[in-house]
N, C-alpha and C positions, 0 to 999 in steps of 0.2 A: 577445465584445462589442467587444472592442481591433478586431477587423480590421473589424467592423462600423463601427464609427468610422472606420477609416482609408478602408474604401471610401467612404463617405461624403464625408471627405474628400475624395478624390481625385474623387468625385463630382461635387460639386461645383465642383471646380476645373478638371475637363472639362469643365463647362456655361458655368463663368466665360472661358475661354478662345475660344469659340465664340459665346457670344452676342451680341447687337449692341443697343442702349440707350441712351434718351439720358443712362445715367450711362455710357456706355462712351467713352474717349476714348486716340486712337489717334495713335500718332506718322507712323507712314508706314503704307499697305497693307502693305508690301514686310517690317514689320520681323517680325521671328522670336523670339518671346518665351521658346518651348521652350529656346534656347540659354542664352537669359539667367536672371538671378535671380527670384526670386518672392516678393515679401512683401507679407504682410496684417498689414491694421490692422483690429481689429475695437473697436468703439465701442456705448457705450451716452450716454443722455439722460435727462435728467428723471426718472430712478428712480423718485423723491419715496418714498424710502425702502419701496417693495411689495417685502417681505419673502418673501412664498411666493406660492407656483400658486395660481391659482382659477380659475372658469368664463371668466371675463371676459376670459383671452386672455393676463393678467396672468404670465408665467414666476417669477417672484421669482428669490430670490440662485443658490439651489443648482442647479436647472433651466440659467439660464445659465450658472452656472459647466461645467455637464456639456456644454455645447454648445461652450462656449470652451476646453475640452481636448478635445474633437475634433478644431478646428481645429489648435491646437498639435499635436496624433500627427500630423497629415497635413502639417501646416509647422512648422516650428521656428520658423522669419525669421518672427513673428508678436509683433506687438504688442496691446496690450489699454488704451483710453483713453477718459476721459468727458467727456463735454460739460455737464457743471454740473448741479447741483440733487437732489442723492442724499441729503444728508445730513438729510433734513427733510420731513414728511409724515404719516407713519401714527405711531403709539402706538410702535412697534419703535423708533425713531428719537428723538420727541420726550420720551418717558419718562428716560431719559437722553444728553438734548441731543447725539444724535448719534453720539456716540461706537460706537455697535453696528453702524453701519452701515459705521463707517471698522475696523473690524475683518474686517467680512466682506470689507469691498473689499480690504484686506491679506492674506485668505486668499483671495482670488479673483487675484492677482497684477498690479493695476494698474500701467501702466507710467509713467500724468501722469492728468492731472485738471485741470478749468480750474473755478473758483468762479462757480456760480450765483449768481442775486441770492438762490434759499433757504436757502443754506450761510450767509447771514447771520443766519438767524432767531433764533439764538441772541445774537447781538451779534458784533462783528469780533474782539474776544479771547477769543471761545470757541474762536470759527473757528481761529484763530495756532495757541490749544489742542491743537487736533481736527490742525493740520498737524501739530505734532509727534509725533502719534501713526502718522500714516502711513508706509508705507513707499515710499511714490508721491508725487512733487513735485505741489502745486498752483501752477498757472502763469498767469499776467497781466498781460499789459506794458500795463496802461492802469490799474490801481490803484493808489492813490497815496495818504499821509498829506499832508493840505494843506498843513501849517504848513512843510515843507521840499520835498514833493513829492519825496521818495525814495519810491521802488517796497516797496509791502508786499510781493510775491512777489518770485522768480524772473522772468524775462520769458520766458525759451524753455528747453528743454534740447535736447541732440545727442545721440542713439542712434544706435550703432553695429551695424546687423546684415547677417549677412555679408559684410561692405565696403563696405555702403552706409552714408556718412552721413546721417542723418534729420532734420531738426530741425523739432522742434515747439513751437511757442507759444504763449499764450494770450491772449483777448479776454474780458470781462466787459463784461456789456452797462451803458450809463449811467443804466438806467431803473434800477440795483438803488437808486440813492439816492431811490428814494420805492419799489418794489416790495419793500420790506422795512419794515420802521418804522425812521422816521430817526433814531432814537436808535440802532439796529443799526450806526449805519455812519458817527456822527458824528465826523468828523475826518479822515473819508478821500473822495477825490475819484475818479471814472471819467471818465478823460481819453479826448479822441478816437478814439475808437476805428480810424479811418482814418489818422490822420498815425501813431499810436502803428505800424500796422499796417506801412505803410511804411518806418518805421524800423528796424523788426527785418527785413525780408525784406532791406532795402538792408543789414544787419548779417552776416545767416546765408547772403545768394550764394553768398560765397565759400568758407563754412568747409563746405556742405554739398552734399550731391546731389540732396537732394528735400526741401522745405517743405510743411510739415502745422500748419493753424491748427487749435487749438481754441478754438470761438467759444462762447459764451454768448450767443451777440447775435438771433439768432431771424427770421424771417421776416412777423413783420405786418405789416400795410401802415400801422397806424395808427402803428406807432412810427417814432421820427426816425432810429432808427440801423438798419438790416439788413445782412443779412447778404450779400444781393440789392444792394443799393447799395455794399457798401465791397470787394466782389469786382467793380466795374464800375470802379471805382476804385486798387485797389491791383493790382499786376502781378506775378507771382511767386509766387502762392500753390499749388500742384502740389494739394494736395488742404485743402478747408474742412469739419470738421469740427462740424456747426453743435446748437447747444440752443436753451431759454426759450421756444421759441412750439409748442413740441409738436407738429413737423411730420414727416409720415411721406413718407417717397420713398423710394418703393420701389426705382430701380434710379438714387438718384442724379439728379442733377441738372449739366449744364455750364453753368456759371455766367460769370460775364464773364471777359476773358482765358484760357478754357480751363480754369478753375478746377472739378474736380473739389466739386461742393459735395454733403455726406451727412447723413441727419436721420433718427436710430432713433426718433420717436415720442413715447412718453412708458408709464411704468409699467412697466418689462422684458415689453412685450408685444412689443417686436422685438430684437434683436441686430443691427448694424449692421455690416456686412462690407465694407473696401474693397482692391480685390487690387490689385496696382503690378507690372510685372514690367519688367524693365531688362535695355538689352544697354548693353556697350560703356561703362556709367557714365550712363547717362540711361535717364530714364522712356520706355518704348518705348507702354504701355499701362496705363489707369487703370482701372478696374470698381468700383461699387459693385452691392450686393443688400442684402435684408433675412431674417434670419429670424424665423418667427415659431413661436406654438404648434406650430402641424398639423405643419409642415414639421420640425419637431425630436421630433414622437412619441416618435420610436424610441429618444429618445436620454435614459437615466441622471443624474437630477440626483448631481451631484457630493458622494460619503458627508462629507466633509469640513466641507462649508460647511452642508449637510444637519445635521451635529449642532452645529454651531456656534450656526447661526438656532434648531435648538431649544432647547440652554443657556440664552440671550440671551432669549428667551418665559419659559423655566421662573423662573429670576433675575428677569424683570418680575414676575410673579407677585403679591409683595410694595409692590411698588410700587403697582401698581393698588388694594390695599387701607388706602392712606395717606388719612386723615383730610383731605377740605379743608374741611368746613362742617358745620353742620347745618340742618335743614328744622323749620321749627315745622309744618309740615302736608305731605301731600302734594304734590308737584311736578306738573304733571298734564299728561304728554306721550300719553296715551289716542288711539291713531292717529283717532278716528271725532272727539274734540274736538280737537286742537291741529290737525286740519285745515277745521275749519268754526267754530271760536269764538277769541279771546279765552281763555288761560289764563296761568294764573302763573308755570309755567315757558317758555311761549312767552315772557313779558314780560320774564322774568330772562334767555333768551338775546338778546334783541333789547337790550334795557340793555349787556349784557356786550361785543356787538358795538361799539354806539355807542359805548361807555364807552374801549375799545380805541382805537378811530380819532377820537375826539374830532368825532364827525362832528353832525350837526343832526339825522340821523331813522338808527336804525335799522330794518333789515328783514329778516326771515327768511322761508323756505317752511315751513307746516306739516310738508311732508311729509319735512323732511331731519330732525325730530326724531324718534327712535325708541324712544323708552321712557318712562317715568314715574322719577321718584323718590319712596321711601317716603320716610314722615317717619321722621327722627331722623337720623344723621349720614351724610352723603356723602362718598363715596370718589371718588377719582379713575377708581375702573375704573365706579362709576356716569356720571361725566360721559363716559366713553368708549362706554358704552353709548347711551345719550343721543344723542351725535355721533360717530358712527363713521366717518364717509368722510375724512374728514382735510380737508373743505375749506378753504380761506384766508380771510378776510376780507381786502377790496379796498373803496377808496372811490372812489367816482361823484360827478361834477356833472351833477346833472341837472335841468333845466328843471320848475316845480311843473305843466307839462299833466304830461310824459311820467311824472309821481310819478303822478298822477292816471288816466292811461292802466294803470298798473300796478296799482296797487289794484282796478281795475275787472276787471283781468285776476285776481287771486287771487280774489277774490268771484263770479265768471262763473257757480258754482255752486252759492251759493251758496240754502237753506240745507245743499245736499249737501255730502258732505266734498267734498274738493280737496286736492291736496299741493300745490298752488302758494298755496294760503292766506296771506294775509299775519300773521307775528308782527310787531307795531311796538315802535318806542322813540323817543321826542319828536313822537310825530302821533300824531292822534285822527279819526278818520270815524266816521262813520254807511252802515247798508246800507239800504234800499229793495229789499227782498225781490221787490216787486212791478212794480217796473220791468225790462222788457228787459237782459239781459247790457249791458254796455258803459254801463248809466243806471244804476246803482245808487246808486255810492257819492256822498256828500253830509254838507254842515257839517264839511269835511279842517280841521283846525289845524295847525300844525306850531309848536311849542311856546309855545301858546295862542292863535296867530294866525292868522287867515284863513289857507289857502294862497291862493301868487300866480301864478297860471299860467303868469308870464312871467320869475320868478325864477328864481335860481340855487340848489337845494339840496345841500350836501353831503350822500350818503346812503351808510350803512357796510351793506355785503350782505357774502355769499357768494359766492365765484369759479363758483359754479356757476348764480346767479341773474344777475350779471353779464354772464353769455357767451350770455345767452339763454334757459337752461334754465327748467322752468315752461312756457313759454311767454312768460317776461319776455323777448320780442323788443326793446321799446324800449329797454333796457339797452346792446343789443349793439352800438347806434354809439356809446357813449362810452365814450371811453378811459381807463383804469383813473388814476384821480387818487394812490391813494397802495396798500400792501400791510400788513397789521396782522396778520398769524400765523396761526394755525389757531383755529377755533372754540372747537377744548376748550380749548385752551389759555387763551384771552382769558375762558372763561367758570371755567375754576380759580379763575384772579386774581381775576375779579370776587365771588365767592362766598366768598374768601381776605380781599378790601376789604372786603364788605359784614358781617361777622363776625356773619354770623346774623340780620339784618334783609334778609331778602329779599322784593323786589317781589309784590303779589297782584292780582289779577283787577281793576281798577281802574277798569274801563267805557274803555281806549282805542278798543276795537272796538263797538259797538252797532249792533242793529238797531231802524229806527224809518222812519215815513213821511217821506217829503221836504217839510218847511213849504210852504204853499202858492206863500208869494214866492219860494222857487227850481224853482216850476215854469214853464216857458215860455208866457205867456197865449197863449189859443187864438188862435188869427186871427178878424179880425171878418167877419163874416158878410156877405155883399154886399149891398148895393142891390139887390130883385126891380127886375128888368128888365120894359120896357112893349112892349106889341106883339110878344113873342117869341111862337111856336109853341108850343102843350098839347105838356107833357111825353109822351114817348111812354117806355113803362115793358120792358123787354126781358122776354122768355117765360122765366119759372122755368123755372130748371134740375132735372132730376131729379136727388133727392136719391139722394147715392153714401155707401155706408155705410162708414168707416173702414177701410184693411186692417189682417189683425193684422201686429204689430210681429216682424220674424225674429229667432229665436232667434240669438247672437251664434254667430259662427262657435268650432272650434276648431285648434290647433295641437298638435300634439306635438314634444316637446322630443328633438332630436336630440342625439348626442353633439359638440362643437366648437362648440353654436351660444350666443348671449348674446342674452340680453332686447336688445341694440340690434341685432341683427341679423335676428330673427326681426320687429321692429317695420319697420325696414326694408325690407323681403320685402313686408310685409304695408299696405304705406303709413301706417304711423303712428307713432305716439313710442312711445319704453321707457315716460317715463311713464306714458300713457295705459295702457299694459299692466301695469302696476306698480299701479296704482289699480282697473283691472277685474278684476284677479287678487288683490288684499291680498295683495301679497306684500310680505314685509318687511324682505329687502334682494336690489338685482335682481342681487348677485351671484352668487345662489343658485338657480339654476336646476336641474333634475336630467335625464337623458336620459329620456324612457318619461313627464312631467310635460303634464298638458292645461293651454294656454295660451288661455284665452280672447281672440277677438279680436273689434274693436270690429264691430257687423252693419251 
């Protein structure tokens, strides 16, 4: 298997020498790379603590690590660094605040690490905590303690490999002082990330041979700082290693002043590879790639990290069966009800939401709740059950139409189920079963009061309702107002607060007809006209007898594929195939599995 690895390697690094890209960037034709040195940096992003393999394309810890001593047999001159937001995500991580995750990174051989804004979700001296525990510097020359504006980090370090000096430093993006909850971060500032940027490159010129950013700062367009803007702007960066907007580029990106820009994705569903080779003491040639699943088959997740990540599971074990509440009745997450009604634990997560980000309405999708709760005491591995994807909770300002546009969008089918279903917390509607998708909803309050279509409401969701998903399209032009943790976690707390007086079925959601005065009076009927011409009546049509409705098509499940790829293929949403399938989490797909698709 060793030589299997190395050919690969070497593989590899045959393909990287030869190919051409717009991450490929090149000092002169003429230079000759063979003679010179060769080192990789390989990079991950956005973790968000995916612990192991699954259908979804998803590598976890042990998998990459097997990939990332590949590279190492086939180079030595090889570095290993992240671009933010590892420590914080799934149940593996958040269970004990972190810390399992900065273990496996210590047995996977990190070489720096730059802090995401989710490395804050614990508070900023968790995080101090969580650094001492490393054996890999967290680095950021733009974080600051206000009150004297001394650096909480390091700003850069210098690595020395085979005579090259390296030096790397770090950016944290400025949106972390609301993409976390502001008490996570009170007392410390994210200075500009541009002049901060400039200052270390005009620092490490001299002392170094090649500058490597690690940025947390991301690519959206909505946000004020990218990563695209401060490489337009700052001069000297040899390669920009970028996080936080979850952007995949596959062979790299040149970015302003020649700047080598790289982005592995998000989930360990790529490994991030960028190769540098040097003649003479300068970068002669830059390459980035991407690995992904298919592409690393062949290849051993690493025994080490392998029994580490399962220690780390067996040890939660315990935890999951910690006491946070109890139920005087059933909890009722019933996929057929918490997608088409009004229930008690819809109402107690959509509470727990609002309650978290202090927002005016919260709101949830039926369809991200996955279990019920018995009566009598709740465990933390019940609330994990419950909410399993790790989503964030994010607050929106949104206009009371486009609230309005969204409730009509979860109700569309009703009284069918729907996973975009809305749970509320501080608003109240009515449905009109009988009115057309898009007319339904009717009598909105928001916390007893008329909604105002021209308002501003704060509304506390899901990062996954936020970004669009559902079909909550109108979400997706506003930009995230603030960040309040993961689900389960806000709804621990809240069931932790609530100390056994938990929210019930209340009538926020109702179906009922729409009072007459909020329907549109008809138009008045015209004045008959005089002297006009006998109606001429057109020839009945022969009547056409219905066709029958086709059977939905099917799909079978290949080896490598994911409910969002197969939906893609096929022109539609995962949802949508998630909902015609009951299936119960889409990360579960099996190869030889019929996949209904929409007819």
């Amino acid at each position: 298997m060793f030589k299997r690895f190395k050919w690969l390697g070497s593989a590899l690094l045959a393909v990287s020498l030869i190919a051409v890209s717009t991450g490929t960037v090149t000092a002169a034709e003429s230079a000759t790379t063979a003679a010179g040195k060769h080192i990789t940096l390989l990079h991950t992003n956005d973790m968000h603590a995916r612990a192991v393999e699954n259908t979804s394309g998803e590598m976890g810890f042990a998998k990459l690590s097997g990939i990332i001593d590949s590279y190492r047999a086939a180079n030595p001159n090889t570095l290993l660094l992240d671009g933010g937001d590892a420590v914080h995500g799934t149940t593996f991580a958040t269970l004990v605040t972190g810390e399992s995750v900065v273990k496996v990174m210590n047995k996977m051989g990190y070489d720096a690490a730059v802090p995401g804004n989710h490395e804050y979700n614990y508070g900023y001296e968790r995080l101090l905590e969580l650094e001492n525990e490393m054996t890999y510097p967290l680095l950021s020359a733009n974080t600051r303690v206000t009150k004297d504006q001394t650096l909480l980090y390091k700003p850069y370090v210098i690595k020395e490999v085979d005579g090259v000096r390296i030096g790397i430093f770090g950016l944290t993006t400025p949106e972390t002082a609301y993409k976390t909850h502001p008490n996570n971060v009170k007392g410390l500032s994210f200075t500009n990330p541009v002049k901060e940027a400039q200052a270390i490159v005009g620092e490490l010129k001299d002392k170094t041979d090649i500058i490597v950013a690690l940025g947390h700062i991301g690519q959206d367009a909505a946000s004020e700082d990218t990563s695209l803007k401060l490489l337009k702007e700052v001069s000297g960066i040899d390669v920009f290693i970028d996080g936080h907007s979850h952007t995949v580029l596959k062979d790299g990106l040149v970015a302003g002043n020649g700047t080598l820009l790289a982005s592995a994705g998000e989930y360990t569903k790529y490994l991030g590879v960028v190769d540098l080779w040097f003649d003479n003491g300068k970068v002669v040639k830059k390459q980035a790639a991407l690995i992904d699943q298919k592409q690393a088959a062949a290849i051993k997740p690493n025994a080490e990290v392998t029994a580490l990540v399962a220690d780390i599971q067996k040890s939660q074990e315990a935890i999951l069966t910690q006491e946070v509440g109890k139920a005087a009745v059933k909890l009722e997450g019933t996929r057929e009800l918490v997608r088409a009604s009004e229930t008690n634990l819809g109402n107690l997560i959509a509470d727990a939401i609002r309650d978290a980000a202090g927002a005016d309405i919260g709101l949830t999708n039926g369809g991200g709740i996955r279990a019920s709760i018995n009566e009598g005491i709740i465990t933390k591995g019940d609330v994990i059950t419950v909410l399993p994807f790790g989503n964030q909770i994010v607050t929106l300002k949104v206009s009371g139409a486009d609230l309005k546009a969204a409730l009509e969008n979860g109700v569309s089918d009703y009284p069918n189920p729907k996973g975009a279903f809305p749970q509320v917390s501080g608003i109240a509607f009515k449905i009109d079963a009988a009115k057309p998708a898009g007319e339904r909803v009717h009598s909105v309050t928001v916390g007893g009061k008329p909604l105002d279509g021209k308002k501003q409401y704060v509304i506390a969701t899901n990062d996954f309702m936020a970004a669009g998903g559902d079909e909550y399209v109108m979400f997706s032009s506003y930009p995230q107002a603030g960040m309040y943790g993961s689900l389960d976690e806000a709804l621990i707390a809240y069931i932790e607060k609530l100390d056994g007086v938990l929210p019930k079925a209340e009538g926020r959601i109702t179906a009922a007809a729409a009072a007459a005065s909020e329907i549109p009076p008809a138009a008045a009927e015209p004045e008959p006209a005089t002297n006009t011409k006998p109606e001429v009546k057109p020839e009945p049509k022969p009547e056409t007898k219905p066709t029958a409705k086709p059977e939905p098509a099917s799909y079978t499940v290949k080896k490598g594929d994911t409910l969002w790829s197969i939906a893609k293929a096929h022109g539609t949403t995962w949802q949508q195939l998630l909902d015609l399938n009951g299936i119960a989490n889409p990360n579960l797909i099996y190869p030889g599995q019929k996949i209904k698709l929409a007819a």
